[in-house]
Each structure stands twice: as C-alpha cells, then as structure tokens.
SELO-22672 format. One record per residue (C-alpha): z negated, y, x negated; residue number from 1. Coordinates in pm, 1 decimal, always signed. Layout:
N
[node [Z, Y, X], NUM]
...
This chain:
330
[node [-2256.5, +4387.0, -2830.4], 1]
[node [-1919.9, +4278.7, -2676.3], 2]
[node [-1776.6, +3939.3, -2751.6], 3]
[node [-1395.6, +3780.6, -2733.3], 4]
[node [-1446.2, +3730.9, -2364.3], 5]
[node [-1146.1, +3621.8, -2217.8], 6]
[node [-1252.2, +3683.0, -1859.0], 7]
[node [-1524.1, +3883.4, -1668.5], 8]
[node [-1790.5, +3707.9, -1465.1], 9]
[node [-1863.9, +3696.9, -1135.3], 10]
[node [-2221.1, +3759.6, -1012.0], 11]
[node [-2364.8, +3687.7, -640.0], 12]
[node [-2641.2, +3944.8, -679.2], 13]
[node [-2771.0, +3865.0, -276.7], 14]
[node [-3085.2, +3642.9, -453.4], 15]
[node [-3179.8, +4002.9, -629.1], 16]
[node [-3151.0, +4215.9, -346.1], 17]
[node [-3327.7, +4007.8, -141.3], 18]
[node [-3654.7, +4047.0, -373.1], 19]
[node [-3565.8, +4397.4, -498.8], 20]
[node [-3873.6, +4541.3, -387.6], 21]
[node [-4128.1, +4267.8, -415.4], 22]
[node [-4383.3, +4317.0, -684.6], 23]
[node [-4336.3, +3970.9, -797.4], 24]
[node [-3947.4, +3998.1, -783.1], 25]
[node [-3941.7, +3845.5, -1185.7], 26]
[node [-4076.1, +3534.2, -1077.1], 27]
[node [-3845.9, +3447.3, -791.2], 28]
[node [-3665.7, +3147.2, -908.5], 29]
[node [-3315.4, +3322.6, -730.2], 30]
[node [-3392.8, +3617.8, -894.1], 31]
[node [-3386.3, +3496.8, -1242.2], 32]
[node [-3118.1, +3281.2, -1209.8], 33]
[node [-2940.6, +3669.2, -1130.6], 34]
[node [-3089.7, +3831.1, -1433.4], 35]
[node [-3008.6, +3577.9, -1674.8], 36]
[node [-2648.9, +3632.3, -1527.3], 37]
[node [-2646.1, +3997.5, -1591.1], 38]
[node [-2797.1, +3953.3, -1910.1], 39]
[node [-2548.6, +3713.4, -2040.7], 40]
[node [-2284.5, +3958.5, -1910.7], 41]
[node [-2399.6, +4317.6, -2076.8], 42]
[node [-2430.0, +4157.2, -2326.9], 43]
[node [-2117.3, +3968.7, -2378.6], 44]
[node [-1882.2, +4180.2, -2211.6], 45]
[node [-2033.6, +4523.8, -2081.5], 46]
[node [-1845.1, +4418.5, -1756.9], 47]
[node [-1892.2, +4204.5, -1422.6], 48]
[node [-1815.9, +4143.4, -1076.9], 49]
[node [-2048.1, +4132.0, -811.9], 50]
[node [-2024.9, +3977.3, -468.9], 51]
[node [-2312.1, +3975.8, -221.7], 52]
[node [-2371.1, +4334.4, -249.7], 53]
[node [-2458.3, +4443.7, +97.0], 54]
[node [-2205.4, +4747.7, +148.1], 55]
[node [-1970.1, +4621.8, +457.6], 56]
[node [-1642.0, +4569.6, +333.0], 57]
[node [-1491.4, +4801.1, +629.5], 58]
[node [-1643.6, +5041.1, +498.4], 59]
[node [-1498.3, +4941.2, +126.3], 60]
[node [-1142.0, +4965.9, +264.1], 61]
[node [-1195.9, +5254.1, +439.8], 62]
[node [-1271.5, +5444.0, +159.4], 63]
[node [-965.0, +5354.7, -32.1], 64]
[node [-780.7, +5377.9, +352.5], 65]
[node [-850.9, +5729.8, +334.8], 66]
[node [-804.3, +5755.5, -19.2], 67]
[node [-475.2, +5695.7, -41.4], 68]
[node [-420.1, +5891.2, +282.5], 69]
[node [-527.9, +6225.5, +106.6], 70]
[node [-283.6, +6168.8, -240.4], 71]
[node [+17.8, +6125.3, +33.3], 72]
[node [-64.4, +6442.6, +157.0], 73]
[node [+179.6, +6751.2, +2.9], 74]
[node [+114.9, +6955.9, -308.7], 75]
[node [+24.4, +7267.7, -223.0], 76]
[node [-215.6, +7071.2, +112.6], 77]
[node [-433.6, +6881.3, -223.6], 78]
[node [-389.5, +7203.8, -442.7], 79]
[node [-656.6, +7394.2, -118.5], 80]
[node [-947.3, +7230.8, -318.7], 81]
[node [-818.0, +7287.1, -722.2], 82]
[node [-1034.8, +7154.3, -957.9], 83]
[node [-1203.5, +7510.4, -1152.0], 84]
[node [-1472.4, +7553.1, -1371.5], 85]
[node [-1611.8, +7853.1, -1129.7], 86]
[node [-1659.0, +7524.2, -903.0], 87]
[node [-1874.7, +7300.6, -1109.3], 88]
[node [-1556.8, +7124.6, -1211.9], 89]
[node [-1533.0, +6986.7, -869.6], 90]
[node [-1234.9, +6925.2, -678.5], 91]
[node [-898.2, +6820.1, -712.5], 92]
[node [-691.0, +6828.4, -1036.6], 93]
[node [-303.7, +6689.0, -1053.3], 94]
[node [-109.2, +6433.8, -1234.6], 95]
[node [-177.2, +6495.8, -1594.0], 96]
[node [-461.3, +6753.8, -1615.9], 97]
[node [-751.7, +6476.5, -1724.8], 98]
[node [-743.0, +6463.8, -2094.2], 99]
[node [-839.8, +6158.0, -2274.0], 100]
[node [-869.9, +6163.2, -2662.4], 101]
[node [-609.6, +6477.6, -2626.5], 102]
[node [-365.9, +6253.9, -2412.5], 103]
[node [-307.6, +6315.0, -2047.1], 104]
[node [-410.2, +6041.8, -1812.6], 105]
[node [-131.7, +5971.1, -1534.7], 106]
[node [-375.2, +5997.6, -1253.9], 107]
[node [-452.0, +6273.9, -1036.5], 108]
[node [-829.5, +6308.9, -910.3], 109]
[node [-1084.7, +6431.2, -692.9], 110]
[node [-1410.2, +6494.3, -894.8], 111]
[node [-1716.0, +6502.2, -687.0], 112]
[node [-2127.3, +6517.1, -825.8], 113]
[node [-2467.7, +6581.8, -742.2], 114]
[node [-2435.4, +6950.1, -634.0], 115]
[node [-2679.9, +7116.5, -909.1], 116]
[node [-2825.5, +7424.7, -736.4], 117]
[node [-2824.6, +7768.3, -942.3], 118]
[node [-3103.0, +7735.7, -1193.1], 119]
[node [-3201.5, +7392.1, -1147.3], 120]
[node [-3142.1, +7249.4, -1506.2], 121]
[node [-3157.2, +7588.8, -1623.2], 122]
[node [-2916.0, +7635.3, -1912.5], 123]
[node [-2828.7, +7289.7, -1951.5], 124]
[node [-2706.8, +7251.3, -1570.5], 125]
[node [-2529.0, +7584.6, -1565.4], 126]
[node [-2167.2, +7415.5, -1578.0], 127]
[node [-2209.6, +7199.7, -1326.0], 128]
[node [-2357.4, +7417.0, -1067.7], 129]
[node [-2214.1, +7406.1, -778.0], 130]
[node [-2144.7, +7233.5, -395.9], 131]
[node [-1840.1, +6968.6, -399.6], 132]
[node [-1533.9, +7044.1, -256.8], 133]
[node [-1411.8, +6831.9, +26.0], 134]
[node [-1055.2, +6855.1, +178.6], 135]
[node [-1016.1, +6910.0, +582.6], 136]
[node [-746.4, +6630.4, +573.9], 137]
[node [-802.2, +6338.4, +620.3], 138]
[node [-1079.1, +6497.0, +844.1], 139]
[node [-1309.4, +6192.6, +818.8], 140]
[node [-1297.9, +6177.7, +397.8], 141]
[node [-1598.1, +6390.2, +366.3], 142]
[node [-1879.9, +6177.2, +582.7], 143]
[node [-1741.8, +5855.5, +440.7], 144]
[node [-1746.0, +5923.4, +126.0], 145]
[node [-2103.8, +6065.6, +161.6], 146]
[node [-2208.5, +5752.3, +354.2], 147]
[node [-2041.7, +5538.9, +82.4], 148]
[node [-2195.9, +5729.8, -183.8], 149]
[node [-2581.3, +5707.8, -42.1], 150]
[node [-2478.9, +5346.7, -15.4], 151]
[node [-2401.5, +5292.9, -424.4], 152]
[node [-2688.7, +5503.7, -491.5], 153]
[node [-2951.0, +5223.2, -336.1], 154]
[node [-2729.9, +4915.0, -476.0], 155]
[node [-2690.2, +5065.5, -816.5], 156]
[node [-3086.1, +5141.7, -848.1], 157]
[node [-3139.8, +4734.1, -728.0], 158]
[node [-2908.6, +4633.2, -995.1], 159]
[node [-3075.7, +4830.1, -1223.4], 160]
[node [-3423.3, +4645.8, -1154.8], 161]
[node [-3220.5, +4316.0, -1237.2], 162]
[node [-3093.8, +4511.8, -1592.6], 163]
[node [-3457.6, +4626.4, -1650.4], 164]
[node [-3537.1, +4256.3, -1596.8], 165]
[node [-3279.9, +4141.0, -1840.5], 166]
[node [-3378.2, +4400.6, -2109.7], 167]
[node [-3727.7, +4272.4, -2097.4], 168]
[node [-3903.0, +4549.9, -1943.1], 169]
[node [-4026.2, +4601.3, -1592.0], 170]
[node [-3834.6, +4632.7, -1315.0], 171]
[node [-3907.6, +5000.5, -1320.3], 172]
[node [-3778.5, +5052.8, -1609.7], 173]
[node [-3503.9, +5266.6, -1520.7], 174]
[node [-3697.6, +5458.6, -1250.6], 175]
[node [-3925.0, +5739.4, -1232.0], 176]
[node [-3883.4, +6011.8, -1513.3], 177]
[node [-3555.0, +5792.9, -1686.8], 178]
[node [-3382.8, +5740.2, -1349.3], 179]
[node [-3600.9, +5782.5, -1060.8], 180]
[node [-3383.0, +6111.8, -922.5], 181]
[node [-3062.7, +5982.3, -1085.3], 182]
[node [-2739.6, +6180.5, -1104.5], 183]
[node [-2387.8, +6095.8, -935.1], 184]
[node [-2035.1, +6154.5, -1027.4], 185]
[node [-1758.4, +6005.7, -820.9], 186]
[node [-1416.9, +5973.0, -925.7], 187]
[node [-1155.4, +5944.1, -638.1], 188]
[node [-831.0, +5837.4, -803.0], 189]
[node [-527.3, +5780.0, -775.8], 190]
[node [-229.8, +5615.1, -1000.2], 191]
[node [+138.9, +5705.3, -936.6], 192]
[node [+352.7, +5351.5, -973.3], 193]
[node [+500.7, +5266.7, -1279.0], 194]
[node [+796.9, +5498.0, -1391.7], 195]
[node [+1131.7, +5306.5, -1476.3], 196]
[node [+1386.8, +5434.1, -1770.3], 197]
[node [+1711.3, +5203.0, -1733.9], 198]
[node [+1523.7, +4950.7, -1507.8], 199]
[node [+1251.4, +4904.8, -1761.6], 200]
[node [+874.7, +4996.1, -1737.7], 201]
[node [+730.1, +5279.9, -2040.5], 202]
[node [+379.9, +5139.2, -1973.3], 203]
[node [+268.3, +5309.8, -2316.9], 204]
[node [+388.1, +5642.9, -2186.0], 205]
[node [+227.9, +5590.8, -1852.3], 206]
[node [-123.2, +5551.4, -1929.2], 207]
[node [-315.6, +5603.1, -1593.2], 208]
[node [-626.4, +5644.4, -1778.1], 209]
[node [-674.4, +5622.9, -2172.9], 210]
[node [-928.4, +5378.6, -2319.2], 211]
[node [-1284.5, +5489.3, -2297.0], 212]
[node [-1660.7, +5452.9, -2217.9], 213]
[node [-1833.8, +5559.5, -1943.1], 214]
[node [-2100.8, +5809.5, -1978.9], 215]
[node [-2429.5, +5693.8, -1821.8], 216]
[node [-2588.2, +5368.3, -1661.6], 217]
[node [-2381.6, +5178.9, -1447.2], 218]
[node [-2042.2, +5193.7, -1280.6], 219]
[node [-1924.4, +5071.9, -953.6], 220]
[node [-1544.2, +5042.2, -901.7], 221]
[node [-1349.6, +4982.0, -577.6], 222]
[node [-1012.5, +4939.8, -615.0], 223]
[node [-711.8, +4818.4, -426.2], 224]
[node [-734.5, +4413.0, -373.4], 225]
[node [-361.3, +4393.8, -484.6], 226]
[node [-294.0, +4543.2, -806.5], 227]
[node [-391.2, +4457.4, -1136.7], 228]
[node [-438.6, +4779.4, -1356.6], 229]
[node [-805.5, +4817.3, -1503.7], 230]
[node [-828.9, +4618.4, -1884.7], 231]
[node [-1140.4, +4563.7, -2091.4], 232]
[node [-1150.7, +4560.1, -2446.6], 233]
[node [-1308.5, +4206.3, -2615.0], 234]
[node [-1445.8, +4245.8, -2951.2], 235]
[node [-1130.1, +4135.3, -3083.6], 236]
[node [-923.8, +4415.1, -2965.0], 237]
[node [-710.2, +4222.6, -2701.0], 238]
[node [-729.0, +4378.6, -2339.7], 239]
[node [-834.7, +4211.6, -2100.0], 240]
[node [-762.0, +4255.0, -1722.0], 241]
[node [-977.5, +4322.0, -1462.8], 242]
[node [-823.7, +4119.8, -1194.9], 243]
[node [-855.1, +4236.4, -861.4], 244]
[node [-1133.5, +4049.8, -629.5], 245]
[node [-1144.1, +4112.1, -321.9], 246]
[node [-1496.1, +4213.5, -162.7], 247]
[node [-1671.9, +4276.2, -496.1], 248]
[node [-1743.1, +4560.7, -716.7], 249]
[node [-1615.5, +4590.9, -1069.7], 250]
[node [-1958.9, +4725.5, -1271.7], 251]
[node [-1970.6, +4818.7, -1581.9], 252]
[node [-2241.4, +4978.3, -1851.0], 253]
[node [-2238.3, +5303.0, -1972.3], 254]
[node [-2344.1, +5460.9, -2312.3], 255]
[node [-2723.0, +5602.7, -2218.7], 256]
[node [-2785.5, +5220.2, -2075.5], 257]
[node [-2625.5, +5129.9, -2439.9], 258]
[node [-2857.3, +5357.7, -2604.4], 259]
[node [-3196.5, +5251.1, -2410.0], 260]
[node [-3070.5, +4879.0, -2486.1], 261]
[node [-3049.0, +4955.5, -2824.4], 262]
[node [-2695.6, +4814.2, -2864.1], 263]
[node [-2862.2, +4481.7, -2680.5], 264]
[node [-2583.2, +4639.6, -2436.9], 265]
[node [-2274.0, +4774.4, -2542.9], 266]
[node [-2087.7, +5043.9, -2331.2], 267]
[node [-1696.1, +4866.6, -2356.8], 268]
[node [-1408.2, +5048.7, -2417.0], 269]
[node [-1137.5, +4992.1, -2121.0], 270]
[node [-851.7, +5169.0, -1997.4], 271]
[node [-581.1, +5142.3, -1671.2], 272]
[node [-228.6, +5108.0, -1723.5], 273]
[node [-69.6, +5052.7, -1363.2], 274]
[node [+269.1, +4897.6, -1456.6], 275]
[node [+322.6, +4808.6, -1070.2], 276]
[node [+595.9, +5029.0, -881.7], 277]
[node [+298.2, +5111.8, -600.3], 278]
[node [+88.9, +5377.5, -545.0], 279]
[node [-300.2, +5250.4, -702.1], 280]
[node [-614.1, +5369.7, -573.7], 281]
[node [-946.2, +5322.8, -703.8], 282]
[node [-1262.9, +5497.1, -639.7], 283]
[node [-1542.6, +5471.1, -861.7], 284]
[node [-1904.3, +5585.3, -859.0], 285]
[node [-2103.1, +5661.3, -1175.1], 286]
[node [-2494.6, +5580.0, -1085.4], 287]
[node [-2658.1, +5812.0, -1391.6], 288]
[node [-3013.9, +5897.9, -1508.6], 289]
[node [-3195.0, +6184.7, -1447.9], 290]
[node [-2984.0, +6457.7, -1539.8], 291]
[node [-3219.0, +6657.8, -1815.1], 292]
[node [-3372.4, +6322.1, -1930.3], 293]
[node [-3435.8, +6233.8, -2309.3], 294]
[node [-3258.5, +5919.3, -2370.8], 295]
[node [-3382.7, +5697.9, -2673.9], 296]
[node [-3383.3, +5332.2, -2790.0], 297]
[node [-3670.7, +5167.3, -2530.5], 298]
[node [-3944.0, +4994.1, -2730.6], 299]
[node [-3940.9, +4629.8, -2588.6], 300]
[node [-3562.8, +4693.6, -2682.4], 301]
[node [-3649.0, +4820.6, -3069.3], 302]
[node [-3842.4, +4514.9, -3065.9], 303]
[node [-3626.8, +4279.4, -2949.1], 304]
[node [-3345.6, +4453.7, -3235.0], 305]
[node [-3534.3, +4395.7, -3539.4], 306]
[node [-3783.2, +4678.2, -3521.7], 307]
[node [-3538.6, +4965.8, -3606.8], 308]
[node [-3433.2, +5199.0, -3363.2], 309]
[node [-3042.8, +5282.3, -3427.7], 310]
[node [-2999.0, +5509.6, -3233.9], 311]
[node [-3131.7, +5891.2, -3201.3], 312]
[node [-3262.7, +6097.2, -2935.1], 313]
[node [-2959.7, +6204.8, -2665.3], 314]
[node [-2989.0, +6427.4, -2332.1], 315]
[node [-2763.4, +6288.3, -2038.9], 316]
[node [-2680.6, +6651.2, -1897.4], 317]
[node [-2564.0, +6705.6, -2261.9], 318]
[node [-2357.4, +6466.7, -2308.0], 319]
[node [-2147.0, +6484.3, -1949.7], 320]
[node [-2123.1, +6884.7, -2016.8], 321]
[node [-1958.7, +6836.3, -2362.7], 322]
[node [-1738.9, +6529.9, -2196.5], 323]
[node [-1644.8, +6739.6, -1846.1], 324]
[node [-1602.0, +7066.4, -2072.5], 325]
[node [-1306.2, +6865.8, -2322.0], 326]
[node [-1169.2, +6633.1, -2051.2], 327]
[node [-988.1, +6853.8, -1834.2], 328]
[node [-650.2, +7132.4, -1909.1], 329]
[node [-790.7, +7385.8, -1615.2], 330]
C-alpha cells in the first residue's frame, strides 16, 4: 500500500544480478541488502529507480536517439504504419487517439507486443493477433528496439527474483506457469512541448498521459535525462515527480503483481504532464505474465495479509484486451 512518499528511491540492483541465478541467491548478504530495498519500495511507493542494471547506456540513448528521430518525421511518413485493430492494435496512433478515463492523452505512440500467432490463446488472444509494425525510417528503429527489448526481458525477470524474494516466496516465484513465457508491450512515446495561450502554460488541458496503473508486473521507463514530466501519486494525493536520472530505469508495479502481493504491493496511480516547451520522449517496456495465466492472491502473501485473500481470481490476457479495446479512438 502506497505511503506519503515524498521522493522515489534509488536502487543499485548490480549485488542481485550478480547472484540472479545462484541457487543460494537469498542468502547472499548483497543480495538481501537489494531485496529489502525493493521491498521497502513496493511497498511504500509502487515506484523506484534502478542503477546498475547492465543494459549499456549507448544503447539507452540510442533508443530514445531514434525515437525522437521517427516523431520528427512528417504526417502522412508515421501515418504508413496506423495503429488498426485488423493489426493487433499495433502501430502508430497520433496526438490524441489514446483515451484515458474518456480523456485524450497528448501523446502520440507506437504500440508494439508479443506478436500472438493466429490461434495461440484461442479466443482470448484473438485481438491481439498479429506481427508488429515497424516503420522503414529511421531504418535502424526496428533491430534496436528488438535488441533493447530482449534486453528488458532478461533484467525485468532478475528483478522479479529480487520481488519474489521480497514477497517471501522463492525466487521462482514469478516464473514457470505465472511468468516463465511472459508477455511484452512496449510503448514508444512521444510528448509534444507544452502549448502556450497568452504566454502562459494550460498544463491541465495538456495532459500527455492521464493518471493511471499499469496493467501487469513490472515497468521499465527510459526517458529523456532532461525533462521532468512523469508524477506519482503518494497516498495523500499530492504528485510527485519522477525526476529525471540519468543512466537508470524508472520501474514501477503493475496491478497482477498487486494482486499476487495481495495489496502487500500496490500498483500507483501516476500520470505525465510535460509543461516544458520541448519535444519529450520516453519509451517504456511492460515485462507481463504469461498471457492466459490465472492470477490470484499467492499464499505466503494471504498469509502474510491476515489470512484473507482480497482479491478474486483475474486472467492477464483479459484484462489488457478490455484495457487495449477502451483505450484507443481507431
């Protein structure tokens, strides 16, 4: 459950990916030092930073390099891979079509997942079958973003042991039939600079992104080192900022980790306002469970809660369809 955090921590998570894979990771000294870390965060704030991640940092800026590259490009050039239905609701929507709460977000998008072939999930998968759409300019995007994205898939899984840790459990916890062939969404963004009516920002009429919870485990954000746009909300309803640090991740917790947890976890609201006259970028990765997975309250986490399990049975794949099938004016 979220607190009246006033700022987000920082983690160096290099002591738990260092024993990621060692049976006896949970009694490295280093590695519970980490845990306790991302314990005290979930649970406080839902949010963290972490530094000592592994991914190269050239390959960080690169990613929002070539992000921003492809939003300068015209119009009708980003409108060659439109955002449809028919595609999976892959590919590129505008300014305005993401719908939060029935209000459009002031960010235009490309919308990427793990392509679902036909039949795979059966019924429950039908919407989102389908290959990802990836624009010929900037010609380089596409094997980037797939190198970048195999790269958040193996950090996000380690971080997850050091959760599992945290919750209790083993550090399998979230593998095999919860999250051993997880899901992916990535969410390639970007914000237009604030508008000005007589010299004076509208920042309530130029939402970038209304205030919400992510959908499944964990969340990786990169975004630009020198804009401050991303808030959090503390228990107390004041917003927070997620201040820009260069060379880290922004991570946050999602609502199936919130429901396995129990509520030991809460999945925090947040929201981006970019009030700064400059373009924003930020590119974040969504590390999921398996897609056609029961999710319920685990039982070291019912125990841990008073006994009670407060929350019901929910299905992942479920719960993205009905969000991807409201969020979006196609």
């Amino acid at each position: 459950m979220s607190t009246d955090f006033k700022s987000i921590p920082l983690i160096d998570i290099g002591p738990l990916l260092a024993k990621c894979d060692d049976p006896d990771m949970g009694e490295d000294p280093g590695v519970a030092e980490v845990v306790r870390q991302l314990d005290q965060a979930c649970r406080e704030a839902g949010f963290f930073y972490v530094k000592g991640h592994g991914i190269p940092d050239s390959l960080i800026k690169k990613v929002r390099t070539l992000t921003h590259k492809f939003f300068e490009l015209p119009y009708e050039e980003k409108l060659k891979i439109k955002m449809t239905p028919v595609a999976g609701y892959r590919g590129y929507q505008r300014v305005g079509e993401n719908i939060t709460k029935g209000v459009p977000d002031m960010h235009e998008a490309i919308d990427c997942y793990r392509e679902v072939r036909q039949g795979m999930y059966g019924d429950l998968g039908k919407a989102m079958e389908g290959c990802n759409q990836w624009p010929v300019n900037p010609p380089d995007l596409k094997p980037i973003m797939e190198e970048y994205i195999s790269l958040c898939t193996e950090l996000s899984r380690k971080i997850m042991r050091g959760i599992a840790l945290a919750l209790g459990g083993s550090p399998s916890e979230f593998e095999g039939q919860r999250a051993g062939d997880p899901f992916w969404v990535l969410r390639i963004i970007g914000y237009p600079g604030a508008s000005k009516a007589n010299g004076i920002g509208s920042p309530e009429n130029d939402i970038g992104c209304g205030a919400h919870t992510d959908y499944g485990l964990l969340t990786l954000v990169n975004q630009d080192d020198d804009i401050t746009a991303l808030q959090v909300k503390n228990l107390s309803g004041e917003w927070i900022s997620a201040v820009p640090v260069p060379g880290t991740f922004v991570c946050n917790i999602g609502d199936m980790l919130k429901i396995w947890s129990n509520g030991l976890y809460d999945s925090t609201l947040h929201r981006v306002i970019n009030s700064c006259p400059r373009y924003r970028v930020c590119v974040a990765y969504f590390y999921e469970p398996n897609f056609d997975v029961p999710v319920e309250p685990l039982d070291v986490c019912v125990q841990r809660t008073g006994g009670t399990k407060k929350f019901g049975r929910a299905c992942y794949g479920e719960h993205l369809v009905s969000k991807v099938q409201t969020n979006f004016v196609v």
